[in-house]
Backbone bond lengths (Angstrom), bond angles and torsions (degrees), N, CA, C in turn:
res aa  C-N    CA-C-N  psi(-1)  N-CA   C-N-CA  omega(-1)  CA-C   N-CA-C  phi
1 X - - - 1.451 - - 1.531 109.21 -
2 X 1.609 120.42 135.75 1.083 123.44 -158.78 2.040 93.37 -82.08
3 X 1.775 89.60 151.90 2.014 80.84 172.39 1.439 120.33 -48.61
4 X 0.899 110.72 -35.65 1.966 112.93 -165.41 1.422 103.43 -78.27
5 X 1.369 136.23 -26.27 1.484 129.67 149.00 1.453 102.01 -59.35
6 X 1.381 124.30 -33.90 1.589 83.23 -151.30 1.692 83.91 -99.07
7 X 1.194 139.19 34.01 0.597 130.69 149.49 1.766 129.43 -118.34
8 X 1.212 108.82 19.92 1.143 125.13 154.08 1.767 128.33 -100.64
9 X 1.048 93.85 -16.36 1.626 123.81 151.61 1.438 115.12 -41.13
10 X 1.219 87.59 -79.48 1.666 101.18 178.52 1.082 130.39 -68.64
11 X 1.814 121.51 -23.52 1.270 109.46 163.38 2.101 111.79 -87.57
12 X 1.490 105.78 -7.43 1.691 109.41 166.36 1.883 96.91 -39.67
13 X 1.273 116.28 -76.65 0.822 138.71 -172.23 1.979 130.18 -22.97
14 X 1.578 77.31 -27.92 1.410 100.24 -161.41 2.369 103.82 -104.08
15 X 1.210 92.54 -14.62 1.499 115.00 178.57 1.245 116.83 -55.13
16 X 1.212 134.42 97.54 1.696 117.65 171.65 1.283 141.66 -58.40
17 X 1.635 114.85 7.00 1.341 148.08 -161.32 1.759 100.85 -115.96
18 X 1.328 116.11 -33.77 1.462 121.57 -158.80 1.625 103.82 -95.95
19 X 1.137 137.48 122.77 1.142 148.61 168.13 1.945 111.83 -96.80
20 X 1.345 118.15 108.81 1.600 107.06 -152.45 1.942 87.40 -117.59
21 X 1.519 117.01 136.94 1.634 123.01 -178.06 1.580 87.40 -114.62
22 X 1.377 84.46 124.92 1.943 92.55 -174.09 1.537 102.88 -87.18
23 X 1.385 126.69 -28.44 1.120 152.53 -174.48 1.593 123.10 -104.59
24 X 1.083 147.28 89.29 1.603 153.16 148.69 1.359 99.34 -19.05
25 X 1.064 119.69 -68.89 1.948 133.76 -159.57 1.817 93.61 -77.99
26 X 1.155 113.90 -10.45 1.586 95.33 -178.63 1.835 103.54 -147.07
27 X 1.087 103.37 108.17 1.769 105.50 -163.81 1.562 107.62 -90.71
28 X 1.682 111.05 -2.27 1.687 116.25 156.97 1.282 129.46 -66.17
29 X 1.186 102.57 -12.73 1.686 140.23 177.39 1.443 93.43 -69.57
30 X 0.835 140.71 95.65 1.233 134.99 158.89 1.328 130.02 166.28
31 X 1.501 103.38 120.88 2.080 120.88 -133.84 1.908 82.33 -104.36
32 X 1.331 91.73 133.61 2.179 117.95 155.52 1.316 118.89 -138.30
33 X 1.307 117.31 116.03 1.639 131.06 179.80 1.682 86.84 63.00
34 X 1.602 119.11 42.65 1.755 101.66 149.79 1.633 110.68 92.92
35 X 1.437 96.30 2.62 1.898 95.98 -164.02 1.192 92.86 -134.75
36 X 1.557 129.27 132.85 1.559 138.77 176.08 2.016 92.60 -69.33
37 X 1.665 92.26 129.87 1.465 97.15 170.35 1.434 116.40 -148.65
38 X 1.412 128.64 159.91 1.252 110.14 -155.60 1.986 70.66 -117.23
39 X 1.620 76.53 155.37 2.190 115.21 -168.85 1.396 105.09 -107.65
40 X 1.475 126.58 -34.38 1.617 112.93 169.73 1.526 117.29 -42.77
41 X 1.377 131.24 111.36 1.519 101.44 129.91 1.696 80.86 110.95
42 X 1.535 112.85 -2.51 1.555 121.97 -160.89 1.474 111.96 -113.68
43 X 1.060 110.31 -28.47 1.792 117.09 -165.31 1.896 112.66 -53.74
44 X 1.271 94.46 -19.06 1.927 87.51 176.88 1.455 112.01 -94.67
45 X 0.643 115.02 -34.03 1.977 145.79 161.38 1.807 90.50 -38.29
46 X 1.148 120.95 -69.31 1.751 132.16 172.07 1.061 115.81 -52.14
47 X 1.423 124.37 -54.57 1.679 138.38 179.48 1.659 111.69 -58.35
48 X 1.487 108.72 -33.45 1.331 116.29 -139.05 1.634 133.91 28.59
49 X 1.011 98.88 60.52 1.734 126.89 163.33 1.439 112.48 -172.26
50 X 1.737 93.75 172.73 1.514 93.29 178.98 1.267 101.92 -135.17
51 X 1.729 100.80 80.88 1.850 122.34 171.83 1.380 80.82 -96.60
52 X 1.485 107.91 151.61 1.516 136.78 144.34 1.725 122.78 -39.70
53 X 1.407 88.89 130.50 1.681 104.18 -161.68 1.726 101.61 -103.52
54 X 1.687 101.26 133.52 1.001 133.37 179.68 1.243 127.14 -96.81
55 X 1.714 146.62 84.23 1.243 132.86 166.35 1.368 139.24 -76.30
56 X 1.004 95.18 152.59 2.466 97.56 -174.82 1.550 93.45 -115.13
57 X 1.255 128.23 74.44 1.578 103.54 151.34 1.046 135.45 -60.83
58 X 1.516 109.76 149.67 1.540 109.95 -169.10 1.246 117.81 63.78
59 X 1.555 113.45 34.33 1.593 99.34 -171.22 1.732 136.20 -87.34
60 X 1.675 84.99 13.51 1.536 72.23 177.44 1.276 131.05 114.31
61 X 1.513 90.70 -137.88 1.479 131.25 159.08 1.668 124.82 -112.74
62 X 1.105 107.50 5.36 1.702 138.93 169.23 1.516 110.31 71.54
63 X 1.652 100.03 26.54 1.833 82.89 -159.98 1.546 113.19 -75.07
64 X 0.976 107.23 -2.30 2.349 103.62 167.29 1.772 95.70 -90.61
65 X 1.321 144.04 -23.26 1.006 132.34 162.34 1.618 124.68 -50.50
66 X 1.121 103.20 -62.91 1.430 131.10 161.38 1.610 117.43 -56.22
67 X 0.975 103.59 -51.88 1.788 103.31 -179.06 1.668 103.41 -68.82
68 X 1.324 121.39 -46.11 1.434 143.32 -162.17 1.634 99.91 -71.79
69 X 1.478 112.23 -42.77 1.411 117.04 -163.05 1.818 97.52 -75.92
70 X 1.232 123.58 -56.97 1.756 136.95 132.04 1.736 92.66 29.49
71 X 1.835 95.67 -94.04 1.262 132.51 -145.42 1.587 110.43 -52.44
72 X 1.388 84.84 -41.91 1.943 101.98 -151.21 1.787 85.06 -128.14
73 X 1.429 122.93 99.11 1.261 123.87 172.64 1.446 96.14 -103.19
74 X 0.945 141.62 14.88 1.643 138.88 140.81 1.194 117.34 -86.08
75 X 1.595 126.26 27.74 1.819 110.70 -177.12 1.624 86.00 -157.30
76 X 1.464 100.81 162.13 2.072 97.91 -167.30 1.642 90.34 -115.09
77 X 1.238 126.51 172.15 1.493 129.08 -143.58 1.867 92.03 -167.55
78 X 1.345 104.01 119.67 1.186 114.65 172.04 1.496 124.57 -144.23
79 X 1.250 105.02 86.65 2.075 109.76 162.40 1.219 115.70 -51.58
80 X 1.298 89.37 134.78 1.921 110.05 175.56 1.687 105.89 -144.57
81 X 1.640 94.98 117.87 1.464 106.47 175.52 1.600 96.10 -144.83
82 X 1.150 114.55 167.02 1.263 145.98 -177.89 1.520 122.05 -77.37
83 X 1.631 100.38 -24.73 1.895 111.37 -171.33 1.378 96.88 -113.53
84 X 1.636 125.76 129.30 1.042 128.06 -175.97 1.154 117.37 -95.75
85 X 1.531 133.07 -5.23 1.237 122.16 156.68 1.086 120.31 -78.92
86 X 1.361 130.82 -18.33 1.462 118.35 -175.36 1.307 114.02 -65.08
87 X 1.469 109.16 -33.73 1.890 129.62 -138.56 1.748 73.02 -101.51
88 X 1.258 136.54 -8.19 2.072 132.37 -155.21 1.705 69.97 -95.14
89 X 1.351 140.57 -48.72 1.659 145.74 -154.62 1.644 103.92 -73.98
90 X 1.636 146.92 -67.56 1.075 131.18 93.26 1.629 126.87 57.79
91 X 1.212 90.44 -117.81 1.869 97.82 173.89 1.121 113.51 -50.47
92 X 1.820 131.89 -31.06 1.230 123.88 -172.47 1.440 101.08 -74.21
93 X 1.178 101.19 -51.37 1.718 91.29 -177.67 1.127 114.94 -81.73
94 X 1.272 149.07 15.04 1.403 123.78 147.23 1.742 94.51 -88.42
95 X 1.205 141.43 -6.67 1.222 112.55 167.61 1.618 109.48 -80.46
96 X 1.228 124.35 -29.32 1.887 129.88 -175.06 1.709 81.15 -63.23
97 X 1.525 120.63 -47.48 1.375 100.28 -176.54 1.659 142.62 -85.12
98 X 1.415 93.22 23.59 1.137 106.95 -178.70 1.634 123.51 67.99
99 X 1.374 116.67 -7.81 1.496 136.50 173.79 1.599 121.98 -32.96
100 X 1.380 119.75 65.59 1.199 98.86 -169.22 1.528 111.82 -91.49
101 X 1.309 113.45 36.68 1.594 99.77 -171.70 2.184 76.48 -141.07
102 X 1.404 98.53 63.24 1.625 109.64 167.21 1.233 113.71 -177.21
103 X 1.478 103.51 117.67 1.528 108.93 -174.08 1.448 97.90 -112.58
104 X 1.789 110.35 -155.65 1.476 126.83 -178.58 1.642 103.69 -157.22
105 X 1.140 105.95 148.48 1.389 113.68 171.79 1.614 103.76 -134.76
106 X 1.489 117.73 107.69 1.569 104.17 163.01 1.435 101.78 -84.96
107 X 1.384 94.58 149.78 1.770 113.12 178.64 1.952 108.32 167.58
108 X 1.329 87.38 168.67 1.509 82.59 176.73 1.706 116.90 -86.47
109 X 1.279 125.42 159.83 1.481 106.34 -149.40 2.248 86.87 -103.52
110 X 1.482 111.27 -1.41 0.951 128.21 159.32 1.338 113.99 -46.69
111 X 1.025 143.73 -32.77 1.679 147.39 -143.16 1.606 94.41 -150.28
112 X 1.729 123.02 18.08 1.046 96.96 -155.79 1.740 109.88 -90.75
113 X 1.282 118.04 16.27 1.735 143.55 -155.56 1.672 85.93 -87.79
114 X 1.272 121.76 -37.94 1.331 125.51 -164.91 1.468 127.72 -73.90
115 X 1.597 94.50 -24.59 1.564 103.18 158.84 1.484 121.10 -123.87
116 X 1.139 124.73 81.81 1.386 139.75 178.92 1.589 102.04 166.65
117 X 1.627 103.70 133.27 1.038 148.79 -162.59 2.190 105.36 -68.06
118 X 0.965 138.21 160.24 1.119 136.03 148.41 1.548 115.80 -63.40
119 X 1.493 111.45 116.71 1.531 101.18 -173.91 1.219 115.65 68.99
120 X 1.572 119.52 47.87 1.572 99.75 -163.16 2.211 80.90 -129.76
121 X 1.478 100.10 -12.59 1.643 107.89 -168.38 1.569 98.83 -99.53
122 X 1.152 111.89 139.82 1.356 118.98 167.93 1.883 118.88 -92.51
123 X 1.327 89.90 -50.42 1.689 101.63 -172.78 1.523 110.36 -144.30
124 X 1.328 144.58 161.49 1.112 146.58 138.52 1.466 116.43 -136.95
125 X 1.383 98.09 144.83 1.641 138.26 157.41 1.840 124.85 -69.03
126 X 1.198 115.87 109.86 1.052 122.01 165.11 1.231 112.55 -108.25
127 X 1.159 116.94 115.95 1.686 120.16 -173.37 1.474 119.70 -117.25
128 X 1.251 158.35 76.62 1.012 150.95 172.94 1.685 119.34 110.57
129 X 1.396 120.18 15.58 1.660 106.25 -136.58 1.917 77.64 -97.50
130 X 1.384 92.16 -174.46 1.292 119.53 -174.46 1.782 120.15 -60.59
131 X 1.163 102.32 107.19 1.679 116.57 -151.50 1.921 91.22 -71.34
132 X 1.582 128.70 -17.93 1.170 134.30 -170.34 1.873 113.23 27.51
133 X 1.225 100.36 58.46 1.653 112.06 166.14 1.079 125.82 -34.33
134 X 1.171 136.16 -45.69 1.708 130.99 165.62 1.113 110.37 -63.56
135 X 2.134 119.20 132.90 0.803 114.42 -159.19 1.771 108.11 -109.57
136 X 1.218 107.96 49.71 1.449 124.71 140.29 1.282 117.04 -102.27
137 X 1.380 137.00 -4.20 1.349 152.38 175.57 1.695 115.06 -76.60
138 X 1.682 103.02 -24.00 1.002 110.15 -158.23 1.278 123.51 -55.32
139 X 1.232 126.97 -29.22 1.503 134.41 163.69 1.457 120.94 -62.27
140 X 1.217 116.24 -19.91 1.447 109.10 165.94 1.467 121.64 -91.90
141 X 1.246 119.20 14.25 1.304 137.79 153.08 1.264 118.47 -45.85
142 X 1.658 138.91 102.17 1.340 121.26 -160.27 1.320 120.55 -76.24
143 X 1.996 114.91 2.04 1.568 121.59 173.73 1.147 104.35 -92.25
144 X 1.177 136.19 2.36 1.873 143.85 -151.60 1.245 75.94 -85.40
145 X 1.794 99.97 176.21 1.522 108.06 -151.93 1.831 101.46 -94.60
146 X 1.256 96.24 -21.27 1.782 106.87 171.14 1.064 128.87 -42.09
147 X 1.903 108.07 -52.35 1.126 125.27 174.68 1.929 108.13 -82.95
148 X 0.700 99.94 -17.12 1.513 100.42 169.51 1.662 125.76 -65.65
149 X 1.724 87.41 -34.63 1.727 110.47 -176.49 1.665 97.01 -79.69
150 X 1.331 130.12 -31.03 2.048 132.09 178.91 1.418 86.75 -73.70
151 X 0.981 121.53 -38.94 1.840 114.38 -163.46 1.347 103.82 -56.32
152 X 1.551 114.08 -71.18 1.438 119.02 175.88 1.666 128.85 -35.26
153 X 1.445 99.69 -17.01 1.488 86.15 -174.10 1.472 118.70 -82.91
154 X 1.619 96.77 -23.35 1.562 107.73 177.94 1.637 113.48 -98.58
155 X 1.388 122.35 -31.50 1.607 125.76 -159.17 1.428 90.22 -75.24
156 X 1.432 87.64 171.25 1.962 83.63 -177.21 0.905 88.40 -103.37
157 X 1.640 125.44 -172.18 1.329 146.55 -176.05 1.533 111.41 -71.88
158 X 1.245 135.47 115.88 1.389 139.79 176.77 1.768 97.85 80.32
159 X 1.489 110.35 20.22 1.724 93.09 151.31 1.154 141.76 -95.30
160 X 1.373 124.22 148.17 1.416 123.00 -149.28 1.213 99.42 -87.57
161 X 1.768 100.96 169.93 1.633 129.21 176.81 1.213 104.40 -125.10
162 X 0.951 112.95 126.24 1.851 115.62 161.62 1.650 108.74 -114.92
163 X 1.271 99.71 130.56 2.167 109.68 176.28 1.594 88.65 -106.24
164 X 1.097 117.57 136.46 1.510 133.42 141.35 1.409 119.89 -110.70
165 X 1.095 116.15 131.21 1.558 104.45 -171.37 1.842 100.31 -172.55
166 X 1.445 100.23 149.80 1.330 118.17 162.01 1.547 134.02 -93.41
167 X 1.448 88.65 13.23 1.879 94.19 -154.57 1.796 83.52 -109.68
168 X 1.813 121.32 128.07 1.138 118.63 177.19 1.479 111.29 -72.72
169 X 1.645 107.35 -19.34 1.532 97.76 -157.55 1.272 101.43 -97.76
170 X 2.165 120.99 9.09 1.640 117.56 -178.61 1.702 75.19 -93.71
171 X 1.175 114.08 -29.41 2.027 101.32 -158.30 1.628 104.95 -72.03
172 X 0.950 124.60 -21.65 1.683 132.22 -152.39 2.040 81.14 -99.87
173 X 0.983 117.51 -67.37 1.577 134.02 -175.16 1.859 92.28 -39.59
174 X 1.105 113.54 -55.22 1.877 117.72 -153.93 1.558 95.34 -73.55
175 X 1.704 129.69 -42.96 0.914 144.44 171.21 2.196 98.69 -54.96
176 X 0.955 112.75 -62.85 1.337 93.36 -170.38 1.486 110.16 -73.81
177 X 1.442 128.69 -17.55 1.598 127.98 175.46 1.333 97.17 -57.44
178 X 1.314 124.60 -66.69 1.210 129.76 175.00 1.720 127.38 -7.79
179 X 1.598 79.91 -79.43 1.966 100.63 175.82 1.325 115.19 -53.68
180 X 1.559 106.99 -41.71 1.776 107.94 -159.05 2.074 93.54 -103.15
181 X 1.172 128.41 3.58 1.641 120.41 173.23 1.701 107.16 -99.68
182 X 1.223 106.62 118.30 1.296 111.15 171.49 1.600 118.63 -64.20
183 X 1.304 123.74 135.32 1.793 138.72 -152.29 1.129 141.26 40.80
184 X 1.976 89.94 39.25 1.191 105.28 157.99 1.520 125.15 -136.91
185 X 1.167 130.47 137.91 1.646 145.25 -148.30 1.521 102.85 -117.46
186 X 0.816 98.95 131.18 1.715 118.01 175.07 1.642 104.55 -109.41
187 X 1.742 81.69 105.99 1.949 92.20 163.46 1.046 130.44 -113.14
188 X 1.206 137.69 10.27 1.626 146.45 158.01 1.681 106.72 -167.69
189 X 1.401 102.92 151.16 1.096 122.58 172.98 1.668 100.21 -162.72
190 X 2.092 112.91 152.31 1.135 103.34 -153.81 1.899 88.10 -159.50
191 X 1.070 128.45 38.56 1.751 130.19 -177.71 1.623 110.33 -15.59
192 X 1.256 125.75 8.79 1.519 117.07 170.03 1.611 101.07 -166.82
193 X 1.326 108.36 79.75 1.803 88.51 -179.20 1.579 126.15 -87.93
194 X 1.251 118.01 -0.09 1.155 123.14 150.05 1.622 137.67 -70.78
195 X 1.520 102.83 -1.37 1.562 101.55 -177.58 1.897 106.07 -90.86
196 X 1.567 112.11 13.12 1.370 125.00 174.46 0.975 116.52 -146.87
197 X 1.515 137.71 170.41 1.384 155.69 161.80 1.511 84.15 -37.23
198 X 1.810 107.42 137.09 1.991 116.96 -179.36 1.889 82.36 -83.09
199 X 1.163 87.24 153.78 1.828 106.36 168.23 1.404 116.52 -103.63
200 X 1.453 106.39 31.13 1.287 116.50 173.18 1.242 104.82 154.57
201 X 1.891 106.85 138.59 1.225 141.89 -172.32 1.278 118.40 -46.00
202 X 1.416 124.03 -45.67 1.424 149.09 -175.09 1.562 88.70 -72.90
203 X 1.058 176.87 -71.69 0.959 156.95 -54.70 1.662 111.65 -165.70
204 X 1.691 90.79 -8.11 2.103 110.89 152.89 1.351 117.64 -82.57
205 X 1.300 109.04 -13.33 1.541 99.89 -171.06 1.666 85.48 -84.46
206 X 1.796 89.23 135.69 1.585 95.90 164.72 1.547 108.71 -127.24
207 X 1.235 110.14 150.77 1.305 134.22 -169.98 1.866 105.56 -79.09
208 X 1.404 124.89 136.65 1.238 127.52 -168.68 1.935 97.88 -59.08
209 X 1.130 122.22 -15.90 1.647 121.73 168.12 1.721 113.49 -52.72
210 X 1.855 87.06 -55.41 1.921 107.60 -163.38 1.809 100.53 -67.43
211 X 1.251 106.33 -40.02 1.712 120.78 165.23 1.105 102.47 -41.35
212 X 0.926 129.70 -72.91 1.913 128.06 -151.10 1.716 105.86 -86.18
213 X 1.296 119.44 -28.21 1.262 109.92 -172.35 2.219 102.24 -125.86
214 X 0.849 87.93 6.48 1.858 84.67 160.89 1.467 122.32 -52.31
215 X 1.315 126.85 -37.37 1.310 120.84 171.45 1.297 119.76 -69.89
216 X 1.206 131.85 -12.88 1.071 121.30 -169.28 1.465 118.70 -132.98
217 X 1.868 105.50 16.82 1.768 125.43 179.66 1.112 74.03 -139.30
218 X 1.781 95.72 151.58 1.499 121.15 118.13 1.341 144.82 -53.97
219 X 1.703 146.10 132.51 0.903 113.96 -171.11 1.411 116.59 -119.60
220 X 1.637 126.00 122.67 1.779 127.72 -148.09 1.247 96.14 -84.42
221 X 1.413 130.17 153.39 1.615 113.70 151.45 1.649 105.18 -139.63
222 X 0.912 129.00 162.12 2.010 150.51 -161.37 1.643 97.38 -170.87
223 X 1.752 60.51 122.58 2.065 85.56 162.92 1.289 97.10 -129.13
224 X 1.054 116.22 144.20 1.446 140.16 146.79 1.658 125.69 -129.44
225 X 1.608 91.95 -178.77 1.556 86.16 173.25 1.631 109.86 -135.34
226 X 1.140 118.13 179.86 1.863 126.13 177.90 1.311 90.01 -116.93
């Protein structure tokens, strides 16, 4: 690991926004302001309120966390990715922005059932993540029906999903999970939403991915709900 990660590491650590799981296999593992604390069942307790909770998987660099948290200062906003420098870019700026209703959780989004509560999620954002094209991959697809089955334990009943994505073969795939998974409803889908007026505000914020490669994708989006 190069110095400037590992020294973004160490100041992750130090973030009052950043929630860091040192451990995959053990999700008690997991240090805020320096002290192992457990995240089930906890996130309003952190917020101090009990507005409706927002996730960014795969987020990155958190910018729909951050942009989203911005938008809607009545709702709390939490990125969870796996790479801690991206999410160190992120946390800083929602702290320069004063954001206190946006945190971060690094961890794998595999294990991610383990910290969140039943009914404790309102909505999530999937923005850009890893479309895993080979179709032995297919389960690590974060719309696959697996991850659909971790969702349920925490989302509430009739909370939404949003996919953003450039990848035809995650948009075509999320569209058929949809149709063929029983208690779940497909309410929009849109294979180019830039070739019209967006049907929603949230849906300008682009991610430093959609930045660099927009000219040369389309970009799909699907919401549904569980």
């Amino acid at each position: 690991m190069s110095r400037q990660k590992l020294k973004k590491f160490a100041e992750l650590r130090t973030f009052p926004n950043v929630f860091d799981n040192l451990d995959a296999h053990d999700p008690k593992n997991t240090v805020w302001n320096g002290e192992i604390v457990e995240t089930k069942g906890q996130w309003h307790k952190f917020f101090k309120n009990n507005n409706p909770i927002t996730l960014e998987l795969a987020c990155g660099r958190g910018e729909y966390a951050v942009a989203l948290g911005e938008m809607f200062p009545e709702r709390n906003f939490i990125g969870i990715d796996i790479k801690g420098a991206r999410i160190h870019q992120g946390a800083r700026a929602a702290l320069e922005k004063e954001l206190t209703n946006v945190a971060f959780l690094r961890t794998r989004i595999e294990q991610i059932e383990h910290f969140f509560d039943k009914d404790e999620v309102a909505e999530i954002w999937i923005t850009f993540p890893d479309p895993f094209l080979r179709e032995s991959k297919a389960n690590r697809r974060l719309t696959s029906e697996p991850f659909l089955q971790r969702y349920r334990q925490f989302l509430q009943s009739g909370g939404l999903i949003h996919l953003k994505t450039d990848s035809p073969d995650l948009y075509e795939f999320t569209l058929e999970t949809c149709q063929n998974t029983e208690g779940v409803e497909l309410l929009f889908s849109d294979s180019d939403i830039h070739a019209k007026s967006l049907i929603m505000s949230e849906l300008a914020v682009k991610t430093y991915y959609e930045k660099a490669n927009i000219a040369r994708s389309t970009i799909k989006y699907i919401r549904f709900k569980i």
